[in-house]
C-alpha positions as CSV (number, residue, x, y, z in Angstrom):
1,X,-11.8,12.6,-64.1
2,X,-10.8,10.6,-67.4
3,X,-7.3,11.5,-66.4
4,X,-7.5,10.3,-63.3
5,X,-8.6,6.8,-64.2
6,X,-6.1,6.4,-66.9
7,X,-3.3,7.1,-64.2
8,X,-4.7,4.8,-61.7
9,X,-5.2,2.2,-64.2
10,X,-1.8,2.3,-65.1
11,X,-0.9,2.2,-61.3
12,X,-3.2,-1.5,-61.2
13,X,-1.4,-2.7,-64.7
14,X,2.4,-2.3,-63.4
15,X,1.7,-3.1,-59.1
16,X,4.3,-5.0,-58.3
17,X,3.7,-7.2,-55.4
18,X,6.9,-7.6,-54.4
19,X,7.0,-4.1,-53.6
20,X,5.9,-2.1,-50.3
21,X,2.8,0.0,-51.2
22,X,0.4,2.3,-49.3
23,X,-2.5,0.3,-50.7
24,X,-2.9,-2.8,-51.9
25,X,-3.8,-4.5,-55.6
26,X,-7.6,-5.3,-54.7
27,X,-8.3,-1.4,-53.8
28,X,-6.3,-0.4,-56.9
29,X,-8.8,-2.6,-58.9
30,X,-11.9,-1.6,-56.9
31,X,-11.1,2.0,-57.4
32,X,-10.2,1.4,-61.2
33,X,-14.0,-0.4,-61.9
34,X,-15.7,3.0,-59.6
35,X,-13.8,5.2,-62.3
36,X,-14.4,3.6,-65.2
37,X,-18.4,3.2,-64.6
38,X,-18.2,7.0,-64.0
39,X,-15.7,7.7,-67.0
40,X,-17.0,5.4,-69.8
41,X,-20.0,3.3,-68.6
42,X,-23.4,4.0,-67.0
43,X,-22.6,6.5,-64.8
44,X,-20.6,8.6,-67.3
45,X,-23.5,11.0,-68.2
46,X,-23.6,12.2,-64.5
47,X,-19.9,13.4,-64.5
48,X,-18.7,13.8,-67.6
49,X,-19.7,16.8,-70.4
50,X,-19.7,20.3,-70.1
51,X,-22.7,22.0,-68.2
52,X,-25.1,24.6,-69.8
53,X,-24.4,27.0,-66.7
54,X,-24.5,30.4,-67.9
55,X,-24.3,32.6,-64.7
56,X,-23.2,30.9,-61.4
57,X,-25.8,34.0,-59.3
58,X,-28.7,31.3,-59.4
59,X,-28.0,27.4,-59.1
60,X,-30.3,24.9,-58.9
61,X,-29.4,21.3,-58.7
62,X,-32.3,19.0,-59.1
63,X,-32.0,15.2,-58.1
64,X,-35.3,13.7,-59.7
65,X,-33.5,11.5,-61.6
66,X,-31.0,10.7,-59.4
67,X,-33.1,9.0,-56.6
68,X,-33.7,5.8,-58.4
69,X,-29.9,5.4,-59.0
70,X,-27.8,2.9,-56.5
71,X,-26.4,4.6,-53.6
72,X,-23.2,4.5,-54.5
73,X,-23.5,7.7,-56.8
74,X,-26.1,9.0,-55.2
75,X,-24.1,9.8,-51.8
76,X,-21.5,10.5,-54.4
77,X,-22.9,13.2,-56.2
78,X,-24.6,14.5,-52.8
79,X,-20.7,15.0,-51.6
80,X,-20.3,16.9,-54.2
81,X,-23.0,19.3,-54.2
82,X,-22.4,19.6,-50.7
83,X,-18.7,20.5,-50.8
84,X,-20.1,23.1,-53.8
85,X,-22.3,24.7,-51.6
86,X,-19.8,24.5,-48.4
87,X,-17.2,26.0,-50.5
88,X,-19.8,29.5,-51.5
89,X,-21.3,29.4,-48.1
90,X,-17.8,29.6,-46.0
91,X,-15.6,30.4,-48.5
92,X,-17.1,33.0,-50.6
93,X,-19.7,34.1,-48.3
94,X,-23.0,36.2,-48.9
95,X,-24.3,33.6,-50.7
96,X,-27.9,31.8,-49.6
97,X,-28.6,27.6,-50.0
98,X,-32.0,25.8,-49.9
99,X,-32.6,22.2,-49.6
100,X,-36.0,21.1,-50.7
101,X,-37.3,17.9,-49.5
102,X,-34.1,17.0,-46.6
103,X,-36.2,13.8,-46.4
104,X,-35.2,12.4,-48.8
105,X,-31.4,12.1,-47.7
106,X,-32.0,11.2,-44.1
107,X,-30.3,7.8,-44.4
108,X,-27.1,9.4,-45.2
109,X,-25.7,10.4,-41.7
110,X,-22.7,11.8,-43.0
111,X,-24.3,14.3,-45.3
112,X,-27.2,15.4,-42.0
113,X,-24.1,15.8,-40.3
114,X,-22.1,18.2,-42.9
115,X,-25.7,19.8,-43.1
116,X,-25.9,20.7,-39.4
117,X,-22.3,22.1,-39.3
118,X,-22.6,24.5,-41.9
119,X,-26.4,25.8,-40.7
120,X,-23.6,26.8,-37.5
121,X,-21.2,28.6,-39.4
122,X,-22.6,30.2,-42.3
123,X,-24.0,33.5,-40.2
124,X,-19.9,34.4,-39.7
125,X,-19.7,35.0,-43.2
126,X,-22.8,36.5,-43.6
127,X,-24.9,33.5,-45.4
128,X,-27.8,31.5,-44.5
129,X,-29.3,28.0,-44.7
130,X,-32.9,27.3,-45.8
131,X,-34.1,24.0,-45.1
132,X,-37.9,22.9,-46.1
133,X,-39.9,19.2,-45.8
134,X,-43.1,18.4,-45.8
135,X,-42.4,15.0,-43.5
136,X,-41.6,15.8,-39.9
137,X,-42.5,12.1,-39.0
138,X,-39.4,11.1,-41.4
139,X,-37.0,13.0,-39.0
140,X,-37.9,10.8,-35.7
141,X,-37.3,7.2,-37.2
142,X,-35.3,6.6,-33.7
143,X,-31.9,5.4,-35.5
144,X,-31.4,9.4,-36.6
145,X,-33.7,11.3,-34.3
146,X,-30.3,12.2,-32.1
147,X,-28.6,13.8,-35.1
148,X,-31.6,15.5,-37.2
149,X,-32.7,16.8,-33.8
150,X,-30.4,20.2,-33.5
151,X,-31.9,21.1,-37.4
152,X,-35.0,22.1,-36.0
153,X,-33.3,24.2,-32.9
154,X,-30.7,25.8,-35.3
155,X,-32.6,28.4,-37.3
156,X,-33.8,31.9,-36.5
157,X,-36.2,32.0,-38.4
158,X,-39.0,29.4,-39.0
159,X,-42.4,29.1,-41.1
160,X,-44.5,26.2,-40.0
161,X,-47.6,25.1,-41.5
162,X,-50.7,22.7,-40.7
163,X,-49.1,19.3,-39.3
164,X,-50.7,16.8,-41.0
165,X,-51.8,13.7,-39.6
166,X,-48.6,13.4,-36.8
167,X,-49.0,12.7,-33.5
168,X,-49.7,16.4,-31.7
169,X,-47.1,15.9,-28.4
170,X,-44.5,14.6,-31.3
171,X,-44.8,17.8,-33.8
172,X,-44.8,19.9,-30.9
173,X,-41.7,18.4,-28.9
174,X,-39.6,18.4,-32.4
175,X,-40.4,22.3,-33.4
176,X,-40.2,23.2,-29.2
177,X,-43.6,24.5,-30.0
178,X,-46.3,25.9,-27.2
179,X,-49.5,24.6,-27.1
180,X,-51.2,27.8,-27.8
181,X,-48.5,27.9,-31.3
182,X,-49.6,24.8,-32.2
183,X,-53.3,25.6,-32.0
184,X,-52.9,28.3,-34.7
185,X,-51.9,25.4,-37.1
186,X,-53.2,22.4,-36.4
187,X,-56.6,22.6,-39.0
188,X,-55.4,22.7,-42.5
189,X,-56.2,26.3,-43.7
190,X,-55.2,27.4,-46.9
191,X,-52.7,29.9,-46.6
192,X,-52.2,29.9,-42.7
193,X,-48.6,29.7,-41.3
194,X,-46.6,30.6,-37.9
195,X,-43.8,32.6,-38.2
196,X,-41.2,32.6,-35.5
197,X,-38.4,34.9,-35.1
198,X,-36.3,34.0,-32.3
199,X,-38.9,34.7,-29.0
200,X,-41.2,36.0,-31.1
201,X,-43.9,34.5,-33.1
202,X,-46.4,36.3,-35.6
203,X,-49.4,34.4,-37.1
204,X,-49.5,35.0,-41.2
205,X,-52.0,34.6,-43.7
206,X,-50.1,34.6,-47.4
207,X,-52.3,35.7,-50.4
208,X,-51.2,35.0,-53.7
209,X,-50.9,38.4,-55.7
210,X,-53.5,39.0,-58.0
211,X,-51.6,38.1,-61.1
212,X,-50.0,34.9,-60.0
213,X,-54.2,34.1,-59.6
214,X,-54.3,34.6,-63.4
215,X,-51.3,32.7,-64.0
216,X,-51.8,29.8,-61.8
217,X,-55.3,29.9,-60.8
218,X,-56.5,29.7,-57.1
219,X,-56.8,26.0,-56.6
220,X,-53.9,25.9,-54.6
221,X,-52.0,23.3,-56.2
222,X,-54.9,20.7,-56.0
């Protein structure tokens, strides 16, 4: 990165105006203060560094920190751990992503969109996507409903739990749910989910084992 600011900086220092160029001197500079604030200034600490990965078998990239950054960096650094996880999905294959909370990236079209492709093409090379949100509601806002839409009919396998507080008709036409399916899950039991495999759909009841209970206790997170 820190080389390729210093090479583009010394692009903007000698342009030449009475020269033909592919771009012009404002993009040089706008591209020169983007590198810099990622090389030297604020941003630095997100790019720059060596990690403390040990063993590349287990990832996980957590963006807590990142959401209250401007979006700038944070569709920047999304790109990036999208093209990661593109890159051992399709290219190295046998590999498996989850993406906790999609919600929270739903006004970045572009990334639902890389999203959606890959969930496609990942089963040729023997990987899988796993997608998980609490907030169904946040996928029907009516500017994206079109493209977060195919997410829901895309997986083989699904796990749905107690809807919440959204509209019945809504829940149901998103997840192409049955009336009868949606029945088993619309009271908020503790532990109760709907598993569907393709055609078929199997009612579960997960128990904690008995020493996660001692670990954790039994209040369920409340």
């Amino acid at each position: 990165m820190q080389d390729l600011y210093d090479f583009i900086e010394k692009e903007f220092m000698i342009f030449d105006k009475e020269k033909k160029h592919l771009y012009t001197e404002d993009t040089l500079q706008n591209i020169c203060l983007g590198l810099h604030s990622m090389c030297k200034g604020a941003e630095s600490k997100y790019f720059n560094g060596h990690t403390n990965i040990r063993d590349s078998r287990f990832l996980c990239f957590g963006v807590k920190g990142l959401m209250d950054t401007n979006k700038r960096l944070k569709d920047t650094l999304l790109f990036n751990i999208l093209s990661y996880m593109s890159n051992q999905l399709l290219g190295r294959g046998n590999t498996v992503a989850s993406i906790d909370e999609l919600y929270l990236f739903l006004s970045n079209m572009t990334a639902i969109e890389y999203i959606r492709n890959a969930m496609k093409r990942v089963r040729k090379k023997e990987s899988s996507i796993i997608l998980a949100s609490q907030n169904i509601e946040d996928f029907l806002i009516p500017e994206i409903k079109e493209f977060t839409k195919p997410l829901f009919s895309i997986p083989t396998h699904q796990f749905l739990f107690n809807a919440g507080n959204i509209e019945p008709k809504a829940y149901m036409d998103t997840l192409q749910l049955e009336k009868s399916e949606f029945d088993l899950i619309r009271y908020p039991e503790r532990g109760s989910c709907l598993c569907r495999c393709g055609n078929e759909g199997y009612m579960l009841q997960v128990i904690a084992p008995a020493f996660k209970e001692k670990l954790f206790g039994n209040a369920g997170g409340r």
